[in-house]
SEKEPA-922795 format. One record per residue (C-alpha): residue in one letter; chain; y, x, z. Coordinates in pm, 1 decimal, always signed. Example, Ala and Ser with C-alpha at 12.3 -4.5 7.8 and 13.67 -1.06 7.14 Angstrom:
<torzas>
A / A / -450.0 / +1230.0 / +780.0
S / A / -106.0 / +1367.0 / +714.0
</torzas>
This chain:
<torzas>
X / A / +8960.6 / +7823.8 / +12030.9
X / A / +9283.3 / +7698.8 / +12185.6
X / A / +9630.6 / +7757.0 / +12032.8
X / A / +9795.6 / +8054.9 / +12214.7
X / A / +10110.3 / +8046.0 / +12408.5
X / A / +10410.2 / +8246.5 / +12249.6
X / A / +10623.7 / +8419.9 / +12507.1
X / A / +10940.5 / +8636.8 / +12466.4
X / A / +10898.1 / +8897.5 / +12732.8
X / A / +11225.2 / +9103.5 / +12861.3
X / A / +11107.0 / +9444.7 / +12992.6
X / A / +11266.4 / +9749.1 / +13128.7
X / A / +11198.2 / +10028.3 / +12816.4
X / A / +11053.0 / +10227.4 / +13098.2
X / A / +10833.1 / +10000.8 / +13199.7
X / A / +10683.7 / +9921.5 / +12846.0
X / A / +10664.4 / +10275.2 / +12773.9
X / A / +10461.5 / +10288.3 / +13049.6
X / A / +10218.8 / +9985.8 / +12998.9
X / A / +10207.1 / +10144.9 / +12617.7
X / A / +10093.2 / +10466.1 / +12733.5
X / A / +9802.6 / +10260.0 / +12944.3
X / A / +9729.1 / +10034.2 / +12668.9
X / A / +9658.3 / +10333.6 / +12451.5
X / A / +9463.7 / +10531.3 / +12691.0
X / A / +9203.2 / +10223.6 / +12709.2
X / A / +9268.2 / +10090.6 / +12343.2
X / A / +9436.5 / +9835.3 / +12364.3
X / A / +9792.1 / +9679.4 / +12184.0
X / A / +10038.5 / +9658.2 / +12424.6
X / A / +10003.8 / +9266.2 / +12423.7
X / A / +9630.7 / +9259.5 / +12512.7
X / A / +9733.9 / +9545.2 / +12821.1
X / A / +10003.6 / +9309.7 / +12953.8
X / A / +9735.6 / +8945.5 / +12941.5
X / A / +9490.8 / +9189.5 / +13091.0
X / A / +9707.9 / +9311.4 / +13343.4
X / A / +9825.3 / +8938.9 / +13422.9
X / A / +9504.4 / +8749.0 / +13442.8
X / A / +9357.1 / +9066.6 / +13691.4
X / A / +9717.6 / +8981.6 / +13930.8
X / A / +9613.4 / +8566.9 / +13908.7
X / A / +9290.6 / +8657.7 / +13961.0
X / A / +9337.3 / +8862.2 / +14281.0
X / A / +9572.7 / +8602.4 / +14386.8
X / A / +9311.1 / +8304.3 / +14321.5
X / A / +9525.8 / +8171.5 / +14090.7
X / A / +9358.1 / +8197.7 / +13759.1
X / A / +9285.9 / +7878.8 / +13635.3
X / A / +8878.3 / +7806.7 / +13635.3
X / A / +8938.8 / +7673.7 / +13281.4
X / A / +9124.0 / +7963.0 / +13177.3
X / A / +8860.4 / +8110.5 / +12931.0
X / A / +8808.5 / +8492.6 / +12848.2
X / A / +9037.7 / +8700.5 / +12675.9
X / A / +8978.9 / +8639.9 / +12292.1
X / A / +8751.9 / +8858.5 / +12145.2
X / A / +8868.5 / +9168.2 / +11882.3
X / A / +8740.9 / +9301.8 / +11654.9
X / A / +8456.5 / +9292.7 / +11368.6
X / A / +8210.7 / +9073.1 / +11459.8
X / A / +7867.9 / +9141.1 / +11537.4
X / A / +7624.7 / +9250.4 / +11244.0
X / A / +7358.6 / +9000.7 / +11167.6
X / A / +6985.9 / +9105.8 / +11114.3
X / A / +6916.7 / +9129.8 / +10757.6
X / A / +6757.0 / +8767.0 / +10642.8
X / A / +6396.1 / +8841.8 / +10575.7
X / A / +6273.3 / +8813.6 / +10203.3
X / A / +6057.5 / +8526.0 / +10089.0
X / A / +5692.8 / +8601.2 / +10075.3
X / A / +5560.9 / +8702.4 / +9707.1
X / A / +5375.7 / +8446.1 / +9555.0
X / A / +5067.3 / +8532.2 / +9389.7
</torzas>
């Protein structure tokens, strides 16, 4: 995966309380709500770069099937 940008980000604190509240209500950190929020605007604009991948995936990753026992020799 590609290195991330850093960004400092100035706010109004009533605007990041709001896009706090909204990145709770759907489970997000506050960081992921505002990339979210930005790549939906450059997308509606048809600006989003077509190499701009996904957003990076969270979380645990996915279990993996048990890895079948060898067969008993007789």
């Amino acid at each position: 995966m590609a290195e991330r940008k850093k960004v400092l980000l100035r706010l109004d604190p009533a605007v990041h309380d709001a896009v706090a509240r909204w990145a709770g209500d759907e489970l997000r950190s506050t960081n992921a709500q505002i990339e979210f929020l930005l790549r939906r605007a450059l997308a509606e604009a048809g600006r989003l770069p077509g190499g701009a991948g996904g957003p990076p995936r969270r979380g645990r990753p996915p279990k993996q099937p048990p890895a079948e026992p060898p067969p008993d020799s007789p």
